[in-house]
C-alpha positions as a LaTeX table, in Angstrom:
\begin{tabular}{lrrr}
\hline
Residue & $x$ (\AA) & $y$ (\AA) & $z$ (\AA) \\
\hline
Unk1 & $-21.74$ & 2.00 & 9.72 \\
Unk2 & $-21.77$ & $-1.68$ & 10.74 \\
Unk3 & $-20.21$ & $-2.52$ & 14.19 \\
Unk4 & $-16.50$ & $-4.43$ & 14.31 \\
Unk5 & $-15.79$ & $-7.57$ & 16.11 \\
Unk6 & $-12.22$ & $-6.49$ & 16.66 \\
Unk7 & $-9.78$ & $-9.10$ & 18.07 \\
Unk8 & $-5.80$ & $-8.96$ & 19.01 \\
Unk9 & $-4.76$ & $-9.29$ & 15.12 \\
Unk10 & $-7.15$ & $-7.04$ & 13.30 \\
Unk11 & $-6.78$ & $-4.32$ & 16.58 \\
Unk12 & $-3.70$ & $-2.44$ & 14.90 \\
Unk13 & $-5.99$ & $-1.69$ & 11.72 \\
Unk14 & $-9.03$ & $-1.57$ & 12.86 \\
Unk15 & $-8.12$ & 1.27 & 15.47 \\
Unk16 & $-4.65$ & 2.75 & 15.55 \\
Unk17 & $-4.20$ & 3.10 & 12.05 \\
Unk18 & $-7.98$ & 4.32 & 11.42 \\
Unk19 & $-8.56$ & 7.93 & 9.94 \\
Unk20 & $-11.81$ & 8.32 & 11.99 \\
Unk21 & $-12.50$ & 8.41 & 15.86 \\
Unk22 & $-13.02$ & 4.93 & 16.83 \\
Unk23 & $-15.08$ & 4.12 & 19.95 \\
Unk24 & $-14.35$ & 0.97 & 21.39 \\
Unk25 & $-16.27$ & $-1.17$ & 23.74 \\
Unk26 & $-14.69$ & $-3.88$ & 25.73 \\
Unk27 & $-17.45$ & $-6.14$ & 26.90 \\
Unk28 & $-17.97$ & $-9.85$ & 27.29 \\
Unk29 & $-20.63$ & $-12.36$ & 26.67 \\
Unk30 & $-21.76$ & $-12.63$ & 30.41 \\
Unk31 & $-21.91$ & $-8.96$ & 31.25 \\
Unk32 & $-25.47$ & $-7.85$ & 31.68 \\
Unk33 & $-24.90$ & $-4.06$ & 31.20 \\
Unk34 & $-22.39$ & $-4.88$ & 27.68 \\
Unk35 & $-26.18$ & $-6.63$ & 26.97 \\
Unk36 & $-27.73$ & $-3.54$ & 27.66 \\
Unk37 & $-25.21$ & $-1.04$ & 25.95 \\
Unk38 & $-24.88$ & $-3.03$ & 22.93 \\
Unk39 & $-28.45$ & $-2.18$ & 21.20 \\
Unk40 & $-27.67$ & 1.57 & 22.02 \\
Unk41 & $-24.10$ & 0.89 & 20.61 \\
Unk42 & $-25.16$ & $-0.95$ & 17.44 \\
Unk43 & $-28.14$ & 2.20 & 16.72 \\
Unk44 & $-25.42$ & 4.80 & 17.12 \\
Unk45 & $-23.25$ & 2.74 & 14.92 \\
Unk46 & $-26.09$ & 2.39 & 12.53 \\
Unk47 & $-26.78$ & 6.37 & 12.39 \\
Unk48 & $-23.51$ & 7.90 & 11.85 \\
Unk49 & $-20.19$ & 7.66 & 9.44 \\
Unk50 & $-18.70$ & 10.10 & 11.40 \\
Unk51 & $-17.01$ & 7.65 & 13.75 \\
Unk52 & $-15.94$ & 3.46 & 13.69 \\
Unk53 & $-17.58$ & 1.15 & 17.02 \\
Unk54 & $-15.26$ & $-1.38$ & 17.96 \\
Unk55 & $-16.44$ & $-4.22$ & 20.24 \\
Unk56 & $-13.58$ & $-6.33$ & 21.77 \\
Unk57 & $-15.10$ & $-9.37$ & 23.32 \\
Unk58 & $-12.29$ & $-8.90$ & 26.53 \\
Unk59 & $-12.62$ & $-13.31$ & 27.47 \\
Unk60 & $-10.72$ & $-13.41$ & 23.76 \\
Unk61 & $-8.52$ & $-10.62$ & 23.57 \\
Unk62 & $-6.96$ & $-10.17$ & 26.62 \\
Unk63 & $-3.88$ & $-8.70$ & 26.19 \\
Unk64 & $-5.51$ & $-5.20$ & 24.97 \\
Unk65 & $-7.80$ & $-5.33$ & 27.76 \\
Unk66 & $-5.00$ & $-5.34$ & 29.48 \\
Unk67 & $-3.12$ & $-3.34$ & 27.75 \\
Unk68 & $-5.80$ & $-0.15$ & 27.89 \\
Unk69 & $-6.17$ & $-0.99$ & 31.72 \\
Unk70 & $-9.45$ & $-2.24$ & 31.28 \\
Unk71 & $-10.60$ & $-3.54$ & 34.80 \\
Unk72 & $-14.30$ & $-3.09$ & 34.45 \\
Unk73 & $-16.94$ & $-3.50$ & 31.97 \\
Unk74 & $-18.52$ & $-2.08$ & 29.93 \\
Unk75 & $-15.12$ & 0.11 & 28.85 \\
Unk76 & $-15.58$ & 2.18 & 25.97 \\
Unk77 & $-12.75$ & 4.16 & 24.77 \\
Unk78 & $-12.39$ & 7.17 & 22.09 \\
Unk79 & $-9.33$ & 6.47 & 20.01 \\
Unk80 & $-8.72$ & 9.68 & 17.70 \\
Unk81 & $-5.35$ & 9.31 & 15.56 \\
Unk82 & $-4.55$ & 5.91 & 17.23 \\
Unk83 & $-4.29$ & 7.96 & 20.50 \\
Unk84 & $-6.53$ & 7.11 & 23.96 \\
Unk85 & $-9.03$ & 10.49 & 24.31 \\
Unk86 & $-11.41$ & 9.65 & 27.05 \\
Unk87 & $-12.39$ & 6.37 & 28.59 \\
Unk88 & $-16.09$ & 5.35 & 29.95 \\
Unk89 & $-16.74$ & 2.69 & 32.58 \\
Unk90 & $-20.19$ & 1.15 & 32.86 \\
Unk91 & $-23.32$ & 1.42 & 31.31 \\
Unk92 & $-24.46$ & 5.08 & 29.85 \\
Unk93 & $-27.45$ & 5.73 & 27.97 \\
Unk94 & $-27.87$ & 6.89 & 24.10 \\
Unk95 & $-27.70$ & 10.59 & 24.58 \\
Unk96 & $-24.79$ & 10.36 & 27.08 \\
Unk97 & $-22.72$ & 7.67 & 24.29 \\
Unk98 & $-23.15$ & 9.83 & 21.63 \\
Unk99 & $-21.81$ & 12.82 & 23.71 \\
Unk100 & $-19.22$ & 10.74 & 25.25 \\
Unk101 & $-18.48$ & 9.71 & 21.72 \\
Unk102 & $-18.60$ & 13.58 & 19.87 \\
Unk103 & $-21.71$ & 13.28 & 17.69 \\
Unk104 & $-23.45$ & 15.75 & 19.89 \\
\hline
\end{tabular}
């Protein structure tokens, strides 16, 4: 499944109201670990329907940064049923996402 650029509007839909686990990554252009997670991000994204990535470029959308209490990033977050599971800070390799994410 191809990776969504999420923003304020499409948030609501994209995440709370999906029917799969979403995992979204708050990140930023100037980050270099979002640079580093984001090819790890886009090949789990690219090997499994099982669950939706989000990215949420935090410069742009900062009211659910803030929202989510995103004070560091990389953030990724597990939404299941529009609900926060489990939040993420920093940089974590491919076997580690995909735990953190349930595909292992």
């Amino acid at each position: 499944m191809e990776i969504i650029h999420g923003t304020e509007a499409t948030f609501k839909t994209e995440v709370l109201d999906s029917d799969k686990p979403v995992l979204v990554d708050f990140w930023a252009t100037w980050c270099g670990p979002c640079k580093m997670i984001a090819p790890i991000l886009e090949k789990v994204a690219a090997s499994t329907d099982e669950i939706k990535v989000v990215k949420i470029d935090v410069d742009e959308n900062p009211n659910i940064a803030e929202k989510y209490n995103v004070m560091s990033i990389p953030t990724l977050i597990l939404f299941k049923g529009g609900k926060e599971e489990a939040k993420q800070v920093g940089f974590v390799n491919e076997p580690a996402l995909r735990k953190f994410a349930g595909l292992e």
